[in-house]
C-alpha positions as CSV (number, residue, x, y, z in Angstrom):
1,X,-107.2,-78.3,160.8
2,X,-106.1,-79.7,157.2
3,X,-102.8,-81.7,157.3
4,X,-101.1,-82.0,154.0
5,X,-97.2,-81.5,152.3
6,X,-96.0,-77.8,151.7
7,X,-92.4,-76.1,151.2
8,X,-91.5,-73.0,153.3
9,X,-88.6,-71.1,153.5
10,X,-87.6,-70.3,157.1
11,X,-84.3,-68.2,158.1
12,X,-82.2,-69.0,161.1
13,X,-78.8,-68.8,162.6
14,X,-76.4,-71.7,163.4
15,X,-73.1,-72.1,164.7
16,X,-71.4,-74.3,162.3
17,X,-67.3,-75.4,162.0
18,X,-66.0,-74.6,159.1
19,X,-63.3,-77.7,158.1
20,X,-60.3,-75.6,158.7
21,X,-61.7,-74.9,161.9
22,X,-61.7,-78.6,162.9
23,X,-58.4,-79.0,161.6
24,X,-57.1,-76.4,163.7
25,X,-59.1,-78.1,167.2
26,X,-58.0,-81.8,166.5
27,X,-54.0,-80.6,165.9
28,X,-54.1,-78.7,169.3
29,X,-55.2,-81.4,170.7
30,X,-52.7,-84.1,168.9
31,X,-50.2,-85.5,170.9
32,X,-46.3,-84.8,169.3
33,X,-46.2,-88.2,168.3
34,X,-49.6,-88.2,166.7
35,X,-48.7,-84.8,164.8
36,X,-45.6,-86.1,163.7
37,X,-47.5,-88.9,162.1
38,X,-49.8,-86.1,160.1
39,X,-47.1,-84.0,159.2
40,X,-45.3,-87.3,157.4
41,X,-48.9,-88.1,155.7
42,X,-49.3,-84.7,154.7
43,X,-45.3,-84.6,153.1
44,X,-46.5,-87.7,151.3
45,X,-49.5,-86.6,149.8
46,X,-49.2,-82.6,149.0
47,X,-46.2,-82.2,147.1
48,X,-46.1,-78.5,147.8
49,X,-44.0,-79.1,151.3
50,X,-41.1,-81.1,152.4
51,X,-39.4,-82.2,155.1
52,X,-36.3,-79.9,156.0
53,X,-33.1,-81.3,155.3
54,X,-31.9,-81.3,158.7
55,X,-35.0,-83.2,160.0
56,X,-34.1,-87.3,160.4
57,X,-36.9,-90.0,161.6
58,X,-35.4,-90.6,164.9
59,X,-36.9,-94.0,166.4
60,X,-38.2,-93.6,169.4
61,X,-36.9,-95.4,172.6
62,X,-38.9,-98.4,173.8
63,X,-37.8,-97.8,177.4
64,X,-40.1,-96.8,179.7
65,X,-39.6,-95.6,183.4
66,X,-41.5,-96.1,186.3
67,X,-43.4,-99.0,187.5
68,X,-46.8,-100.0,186.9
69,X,-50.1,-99.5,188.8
70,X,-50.3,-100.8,192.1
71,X,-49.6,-104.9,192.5
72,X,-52.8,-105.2,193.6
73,X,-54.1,-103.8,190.2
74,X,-52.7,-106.7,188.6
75,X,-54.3,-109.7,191.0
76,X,-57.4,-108.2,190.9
77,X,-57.4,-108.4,187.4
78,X,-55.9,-111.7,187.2
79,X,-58.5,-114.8,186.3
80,X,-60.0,-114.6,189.9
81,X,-60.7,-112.1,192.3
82,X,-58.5,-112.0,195.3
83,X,-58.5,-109.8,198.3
84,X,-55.4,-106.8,198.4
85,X,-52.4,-109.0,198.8
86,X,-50.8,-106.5,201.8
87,X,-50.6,-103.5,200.2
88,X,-48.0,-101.6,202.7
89,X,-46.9,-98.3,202.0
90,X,-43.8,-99.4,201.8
91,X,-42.5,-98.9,198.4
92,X,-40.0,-101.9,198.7
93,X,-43.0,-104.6,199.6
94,X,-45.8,-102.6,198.0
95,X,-44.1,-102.4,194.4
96,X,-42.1,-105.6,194.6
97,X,-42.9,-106.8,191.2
98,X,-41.9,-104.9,188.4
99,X,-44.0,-105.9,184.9
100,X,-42.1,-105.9,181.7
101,X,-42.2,-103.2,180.2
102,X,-41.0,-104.1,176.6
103,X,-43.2,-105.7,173.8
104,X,-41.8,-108.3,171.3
105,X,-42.9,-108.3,167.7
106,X,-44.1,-112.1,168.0
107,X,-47.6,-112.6,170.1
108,X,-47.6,-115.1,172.5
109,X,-49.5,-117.8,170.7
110,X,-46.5,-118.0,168.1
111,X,-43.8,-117.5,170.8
112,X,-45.2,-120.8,172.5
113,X,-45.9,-122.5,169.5
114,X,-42.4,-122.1,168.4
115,X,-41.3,-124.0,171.5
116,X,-43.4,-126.6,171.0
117,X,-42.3,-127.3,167.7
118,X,-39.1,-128.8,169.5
119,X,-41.1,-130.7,172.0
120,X,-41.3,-134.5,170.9
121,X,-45.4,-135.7,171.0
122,X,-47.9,-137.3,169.3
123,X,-49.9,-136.0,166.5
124,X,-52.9,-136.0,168.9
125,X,-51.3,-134.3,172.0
126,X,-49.9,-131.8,168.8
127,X,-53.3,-131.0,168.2
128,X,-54.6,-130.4,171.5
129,X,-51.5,-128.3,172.3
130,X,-52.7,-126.3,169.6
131,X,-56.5,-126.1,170.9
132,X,-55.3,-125.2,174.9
133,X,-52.2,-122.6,172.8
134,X,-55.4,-120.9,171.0
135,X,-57.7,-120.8,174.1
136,X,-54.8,-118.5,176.1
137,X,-55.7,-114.9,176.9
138,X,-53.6,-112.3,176.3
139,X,-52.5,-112.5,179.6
140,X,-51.6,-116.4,179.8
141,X,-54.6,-117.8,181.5
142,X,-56.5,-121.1,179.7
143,X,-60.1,-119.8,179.9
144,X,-61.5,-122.8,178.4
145,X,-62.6,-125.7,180.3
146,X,-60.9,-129.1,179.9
147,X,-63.8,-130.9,177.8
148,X,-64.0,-128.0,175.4
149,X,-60.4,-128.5,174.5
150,X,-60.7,-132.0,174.4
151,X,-64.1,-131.6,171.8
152,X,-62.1,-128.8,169.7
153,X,-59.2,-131.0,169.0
154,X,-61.0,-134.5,169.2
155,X,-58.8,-135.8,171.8
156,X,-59.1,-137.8,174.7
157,X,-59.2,-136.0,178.5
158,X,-56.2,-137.8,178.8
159,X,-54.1,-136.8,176.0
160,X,-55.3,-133.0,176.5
161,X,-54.1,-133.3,180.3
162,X,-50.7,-134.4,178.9
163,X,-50.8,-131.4,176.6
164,X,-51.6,-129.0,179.2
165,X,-48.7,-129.9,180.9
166,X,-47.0,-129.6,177.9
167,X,-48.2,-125.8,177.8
168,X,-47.8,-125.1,181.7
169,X,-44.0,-126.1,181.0
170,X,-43.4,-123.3,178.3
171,X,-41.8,-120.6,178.8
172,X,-43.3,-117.6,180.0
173,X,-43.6,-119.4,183.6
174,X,-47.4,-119.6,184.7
175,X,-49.2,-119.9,181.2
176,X,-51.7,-121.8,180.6
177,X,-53.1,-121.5,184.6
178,X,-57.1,-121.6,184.9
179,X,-56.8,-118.7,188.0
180,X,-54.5,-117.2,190.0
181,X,-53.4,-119.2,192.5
182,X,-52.3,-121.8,189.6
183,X,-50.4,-119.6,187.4
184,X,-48.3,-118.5,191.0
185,X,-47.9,-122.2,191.9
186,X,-46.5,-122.5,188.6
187,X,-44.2,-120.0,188.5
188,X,-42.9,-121.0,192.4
189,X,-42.1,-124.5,191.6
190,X,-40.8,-123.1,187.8
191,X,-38.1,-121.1,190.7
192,X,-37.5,-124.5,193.1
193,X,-39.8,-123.7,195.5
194,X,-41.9,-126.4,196.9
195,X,-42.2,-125.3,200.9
196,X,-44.1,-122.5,202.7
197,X,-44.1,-120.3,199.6
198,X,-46.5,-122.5,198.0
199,X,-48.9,-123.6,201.0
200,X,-49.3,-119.9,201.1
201,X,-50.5,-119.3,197.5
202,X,-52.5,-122.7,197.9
203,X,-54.3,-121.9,200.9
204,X,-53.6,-118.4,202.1
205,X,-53.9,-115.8,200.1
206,X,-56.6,-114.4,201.5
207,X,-55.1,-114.4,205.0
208,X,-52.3,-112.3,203.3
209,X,-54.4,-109.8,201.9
210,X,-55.8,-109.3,205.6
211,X,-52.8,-108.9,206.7
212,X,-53.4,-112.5,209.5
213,X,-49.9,-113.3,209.4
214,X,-49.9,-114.7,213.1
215,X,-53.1,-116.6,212.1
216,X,-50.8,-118.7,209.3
217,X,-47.8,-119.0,211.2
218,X,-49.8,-120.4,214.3
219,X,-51.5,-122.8,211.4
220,X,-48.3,-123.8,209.6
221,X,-46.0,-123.9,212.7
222,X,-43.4,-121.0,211.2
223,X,-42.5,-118.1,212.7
224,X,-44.0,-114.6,211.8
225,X,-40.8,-113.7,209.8
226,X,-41.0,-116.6,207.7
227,X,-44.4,-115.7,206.7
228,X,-43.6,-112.3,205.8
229,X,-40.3,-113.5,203.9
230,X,-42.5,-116.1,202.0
231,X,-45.0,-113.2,201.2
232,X,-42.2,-111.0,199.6
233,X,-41.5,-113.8,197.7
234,X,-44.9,-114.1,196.4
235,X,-44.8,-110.2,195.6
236,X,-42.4,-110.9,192.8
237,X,-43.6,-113.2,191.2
238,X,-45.8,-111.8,187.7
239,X,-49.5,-112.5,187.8
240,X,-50.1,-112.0,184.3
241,X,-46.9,-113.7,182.2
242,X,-48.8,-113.2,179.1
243,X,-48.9,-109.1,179.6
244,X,-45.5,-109.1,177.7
245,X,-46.9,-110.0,174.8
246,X,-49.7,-107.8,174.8
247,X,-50.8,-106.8,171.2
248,X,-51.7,-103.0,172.1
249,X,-49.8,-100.5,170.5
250,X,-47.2,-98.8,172.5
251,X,-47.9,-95.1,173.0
252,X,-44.6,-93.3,173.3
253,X,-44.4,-90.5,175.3
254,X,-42.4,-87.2,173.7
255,X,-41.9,-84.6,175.6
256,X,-43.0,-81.1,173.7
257,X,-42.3,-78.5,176.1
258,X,-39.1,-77.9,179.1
259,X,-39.0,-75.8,181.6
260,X,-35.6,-74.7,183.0
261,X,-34.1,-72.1,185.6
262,X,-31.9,-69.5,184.0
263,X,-30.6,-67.7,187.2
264,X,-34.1,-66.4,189.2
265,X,-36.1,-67.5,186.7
266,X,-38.2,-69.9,185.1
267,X,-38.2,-70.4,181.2
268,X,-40.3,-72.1,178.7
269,X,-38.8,-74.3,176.4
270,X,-39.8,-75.8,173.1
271,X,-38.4,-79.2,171.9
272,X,-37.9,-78.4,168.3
273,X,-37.0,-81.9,167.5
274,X,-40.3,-83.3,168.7
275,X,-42.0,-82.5,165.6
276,X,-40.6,-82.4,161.8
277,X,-40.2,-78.8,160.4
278,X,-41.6,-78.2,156.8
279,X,-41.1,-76.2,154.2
280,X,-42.4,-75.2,150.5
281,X,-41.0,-77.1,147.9
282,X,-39.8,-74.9,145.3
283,X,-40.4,-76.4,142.2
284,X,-44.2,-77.2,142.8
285,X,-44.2,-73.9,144.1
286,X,-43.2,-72.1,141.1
287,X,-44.8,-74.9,138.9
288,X,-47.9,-73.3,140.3
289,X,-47.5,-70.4,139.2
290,X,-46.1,-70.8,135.4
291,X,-47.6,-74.0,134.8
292,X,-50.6,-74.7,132.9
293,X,-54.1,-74.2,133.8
294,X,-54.9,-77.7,135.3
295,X,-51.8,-78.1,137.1
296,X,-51.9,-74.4,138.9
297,X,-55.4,-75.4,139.5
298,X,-54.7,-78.6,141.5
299,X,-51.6,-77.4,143.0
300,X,-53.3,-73.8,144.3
301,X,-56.0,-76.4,146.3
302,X,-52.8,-77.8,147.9
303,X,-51.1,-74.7,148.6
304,X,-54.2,-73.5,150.6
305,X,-54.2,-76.6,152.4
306,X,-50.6,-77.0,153.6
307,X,-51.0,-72.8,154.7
308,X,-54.1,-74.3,156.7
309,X,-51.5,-77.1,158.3
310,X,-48.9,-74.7,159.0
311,X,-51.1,-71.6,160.1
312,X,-52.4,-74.7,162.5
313,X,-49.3,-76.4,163.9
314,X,-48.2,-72.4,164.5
315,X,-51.2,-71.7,166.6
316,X,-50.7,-75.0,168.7
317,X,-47.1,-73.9,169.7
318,X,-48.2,-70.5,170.5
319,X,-51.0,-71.6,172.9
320,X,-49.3,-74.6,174.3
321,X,-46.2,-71.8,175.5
322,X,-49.1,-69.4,176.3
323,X,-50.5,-72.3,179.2
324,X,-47.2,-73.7,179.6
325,X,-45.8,-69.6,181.2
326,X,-49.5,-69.4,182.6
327,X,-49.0,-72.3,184.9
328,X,-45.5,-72.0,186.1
329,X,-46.7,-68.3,186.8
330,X,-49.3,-69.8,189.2
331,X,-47.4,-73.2,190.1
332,X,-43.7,-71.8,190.7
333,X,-43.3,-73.3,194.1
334,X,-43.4,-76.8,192.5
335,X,-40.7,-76.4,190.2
336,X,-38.9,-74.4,193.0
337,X,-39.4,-76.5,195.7
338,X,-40.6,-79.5,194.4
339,X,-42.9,-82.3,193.9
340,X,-45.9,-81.9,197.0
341,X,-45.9,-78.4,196.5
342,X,-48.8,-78.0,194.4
343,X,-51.3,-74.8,194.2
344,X,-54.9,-75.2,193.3
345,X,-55.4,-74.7,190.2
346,X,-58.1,-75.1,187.4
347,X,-58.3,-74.9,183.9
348,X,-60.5,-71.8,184.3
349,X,-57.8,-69.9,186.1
350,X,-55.9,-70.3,183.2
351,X,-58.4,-69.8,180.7
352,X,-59.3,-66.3,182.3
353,X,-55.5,-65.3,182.5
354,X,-54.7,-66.1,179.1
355,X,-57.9,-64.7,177.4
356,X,-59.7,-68.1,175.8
357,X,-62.1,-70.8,176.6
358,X,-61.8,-73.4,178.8
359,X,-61.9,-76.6,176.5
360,X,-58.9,-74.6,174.6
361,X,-57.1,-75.4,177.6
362,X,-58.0,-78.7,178.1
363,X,-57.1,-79.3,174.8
364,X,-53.7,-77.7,174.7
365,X,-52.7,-79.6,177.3
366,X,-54.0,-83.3,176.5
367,X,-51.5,-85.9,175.5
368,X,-49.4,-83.1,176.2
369,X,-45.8,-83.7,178.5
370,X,-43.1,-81.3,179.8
371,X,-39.7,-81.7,180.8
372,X,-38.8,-80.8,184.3
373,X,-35.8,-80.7,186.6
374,X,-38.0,-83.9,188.4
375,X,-38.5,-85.8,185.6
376,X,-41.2,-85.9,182.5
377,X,-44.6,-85.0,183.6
378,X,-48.2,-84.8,181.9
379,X,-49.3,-81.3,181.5
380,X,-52.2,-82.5,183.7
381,X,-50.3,-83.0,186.4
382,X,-50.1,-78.6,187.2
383,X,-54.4,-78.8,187.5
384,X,-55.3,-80.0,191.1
385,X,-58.4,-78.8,192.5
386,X,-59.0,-77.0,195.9
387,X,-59.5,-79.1,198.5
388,X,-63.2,-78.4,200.0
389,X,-64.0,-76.9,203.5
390,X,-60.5,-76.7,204.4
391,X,-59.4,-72.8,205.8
392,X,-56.0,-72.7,203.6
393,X,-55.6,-72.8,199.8
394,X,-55.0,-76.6,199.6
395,X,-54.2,-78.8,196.4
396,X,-55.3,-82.1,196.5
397,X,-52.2,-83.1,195.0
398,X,-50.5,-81.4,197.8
399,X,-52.1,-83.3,201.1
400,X,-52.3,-86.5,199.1
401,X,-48.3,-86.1,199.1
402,X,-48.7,-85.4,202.7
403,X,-50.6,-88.0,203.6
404,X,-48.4,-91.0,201.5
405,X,-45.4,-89.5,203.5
406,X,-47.0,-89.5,206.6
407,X,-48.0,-92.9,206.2
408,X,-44.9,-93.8,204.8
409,X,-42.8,-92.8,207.7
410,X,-45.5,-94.5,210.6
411,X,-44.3,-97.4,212.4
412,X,-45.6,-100.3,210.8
413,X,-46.3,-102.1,214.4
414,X,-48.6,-99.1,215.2
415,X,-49.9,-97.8,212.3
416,X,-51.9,-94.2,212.3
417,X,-55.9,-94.3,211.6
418,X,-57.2,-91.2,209.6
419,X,-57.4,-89.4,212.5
420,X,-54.2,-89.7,213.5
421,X,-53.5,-88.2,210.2
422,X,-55.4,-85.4,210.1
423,X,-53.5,-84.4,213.4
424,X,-50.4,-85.1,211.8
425,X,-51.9,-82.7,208.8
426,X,-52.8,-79.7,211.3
427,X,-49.0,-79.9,212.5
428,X,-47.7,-79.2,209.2
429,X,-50.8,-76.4,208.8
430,X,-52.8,-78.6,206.4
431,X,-56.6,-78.4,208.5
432,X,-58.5,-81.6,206.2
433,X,-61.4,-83.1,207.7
434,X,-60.7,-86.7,208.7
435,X,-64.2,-87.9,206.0
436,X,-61.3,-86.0,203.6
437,X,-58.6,-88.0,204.2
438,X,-60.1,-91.1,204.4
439,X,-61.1,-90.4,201.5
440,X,-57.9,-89.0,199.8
441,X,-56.3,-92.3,201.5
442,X,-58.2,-94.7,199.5
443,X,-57.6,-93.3,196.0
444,X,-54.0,-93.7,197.3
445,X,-54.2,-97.5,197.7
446,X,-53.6,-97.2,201.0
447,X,-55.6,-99.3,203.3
448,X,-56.6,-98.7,206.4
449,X,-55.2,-98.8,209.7
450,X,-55.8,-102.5,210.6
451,X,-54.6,-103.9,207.3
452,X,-51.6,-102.0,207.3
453,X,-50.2,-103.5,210.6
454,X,-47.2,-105.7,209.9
455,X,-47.7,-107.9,212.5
């Protein structure tokens, strides 16, 4: 057969999004604070809309409730890996430590520096202050080794050991640590401790994370209470001082939609301050119609455009109520009864109620929060799936509840194993295969039976 070059014309069909199409996709899926941002570009460049008169920037607060992940999240991801530092189930030991939750303008290189600058040294101890300052993490820790301090800033070992003291003096307490147990040491004797509390974080932590309490009291002649008191200690102290200073943007969380009980019932809200309201500006407006040729030209192109924003932040409030009603329809004993009261429930079951596809659901509910009677919650939070082989219509959300409460409310002497807890399960009709909550257990943080003994 004879290869050579040729044109031909072939006809076919494709599925193609046209751009106000894409528009319309990556609004519904925009959190409020991201479409607030838009709406303000749009205002700047199309000078066919304007905010409403009644609409002021509000800043939004830098508080933020809660707690952070599990402690053990944060030693793990400290500069060593250390074993589960006793996670009990007990709220008041297992989330001792609270991080800091606000962020400072200045980074942490030029808060410490700024200390420094009061600190009388040498010019060479000035410079290697500078070298270990610029080898911190964001999280505190000196990840460079002693000689490669000493070769950036062309000092002695000596002088850069006196300006790593320097550093480890600074405040936040604990930077400039090489690991873990440094940066704790740190902050203990930084508090006046100089006792148990540090032999512990010297030599035991791993003891702690297993939970051998007897093993260190028998070793460093205390009592068992001592040893627990020293390790509640060591629960509050911050294994990552640097965090605070993080240079991540903060990501606010605004809540779009409420729901609220008027009598019997269950209403959908819409927080109409949660994003600016527009509106044509009449002069362009009418400038487009009687003005010359060029200028009703450029401004029609922007009228089109703005009617493509606003056609598309209209469609993302009607869908996001249209889900929001959906789900309370199918989740009404949580907001009746409460958190732990869960239904199965998929984005498909609401996709097939409300008449569109799946991923439009997903979208309309990403980044997406409502305001209940228990506080402000992802719109994720309604979706748990069916928990398998079990006889009942389970959530997963719903026995993980069970199983943290069960837990919680064990004696701590004799804790329960998963089987224990799946009888506990069947007594309040939950039938969960023990492979199931062992499972369901873990993703909890909760460790098992042995590790969870107090003493």
């Amino acid at each position: 057969m004879k290869t050579g070059y040729g044109l031909e014309l072939v006809q076919s069909q494709r599925l193609s999004l046209t751009p106000e199409m894409k528009q319309a996709l990556m609004v519904l899926q925009m959190s409020a604070v991201d479409l607030r941002d838009l709406i303000l570009e749009q205002v700047q460049e199309n000078p066919l809309i304007e905010l409403e008169d009644d609409y002021t920037e509000e800043s939004l607060s830098t508080e933020e409730d809660g707690i952070d992940d599990e402690l053990l999240s944060y030693f793990l991801d400290s500069a060593e890996p250390v074993q589960d530092l006793s996670r009990n189930t007990d709220p008041a030991v297992n989330r001792v430590y609270e991080p800091s939750t606000s962020r400072v303008a200045v980074s942490l290189r030029d808060y410490l520096t700024a200390q420094v600058g009061v600190i009388p040294m040498s010019s060479g101890e000035k410079a290697a202050v500078a070298a270990i300052i610029g080898s911190l993490d964001d999280n505190g820790y000196l990840r460079a080794e002693p000689g490669e301090i000493s070769r950036l800033s062309g000092q002695s070992k000596e002088t850069v050991e006196r300006a790593l003291r320097v550093v480890q003096s600074l405040d936040p307490p604990g930077v400039g640590a090489a690991d873990l147990r440094e940066c704790l040491s740190l902050q203990a004797k930084a508090m006046g401790k100089t006792g148990l509390e540090i032999k512990l974080i010297d030599g035991h932590l791993e003891d702690l994370a297993a939970g051998r309490y007897k093993r260190i009291a028998k070793e460093q002649g205390v009592t068992v209470s001592e040893v627990l008191s020293a390790k509640n200690f060591i629960l509050k102290l911050d294994p990552k001082p640097g965090a605070a200073f993080s240079p991540f943007p903060i990501a606010y969380i605004v809540p779009e939609v409420a729901v609220r009980r008027v009598g019997g019932d269950l209403r959908v809200e819409m927080n109409d301050r949660a994003i600016p309201r527009i509106r044509w500006n009449r002069y362009y407006r009418e400038l487009a119609r009687r003005g010359d040729k060029e200028a009703r030209s450029y401004l029609r192109h922007e009228i089109k455009r703005a009617q493509n924003l606003m056609k598309c932040i209209e469609q993302r409030k009607t869908t996001l109520i249209r889900v929001m009603e959906a789900i309370i329809a199918r989740q009404k004993s949580f907001f009746v009864e409460g958190p732990g009261c869960l239904e199965p429930l998929t984005l498909k079951d609401i996709s097939e109620e409300i008449g569109v596809h799946e991923s439009t659901v997903s979208r309309a509910v990403a980044n997406k929060y409502v305001d209940t009677t228990y506080g402000v919650l992802p719109c994720k939070t309604f979706f748990s799936p069916r928990v398998r082989k079990s006889r009942t219509a389970l959530s997963q959300d719903t026995v993980k509840a069970a199983i943290a409460e069960i837990v919680k409310a064990e004696d701590s002497m004799n804790p329960l194993g998963d089987q224990e807890i799946c009888r506990e399960l069947e007594k309040r009709g939950m039938r969960v295969a023990r492979r199931t909550v062992s499972k369901y257990r873990a993703e909890l943080g909760i460790m098992p039976k042995m590790k969870r003994k107090s003493v």
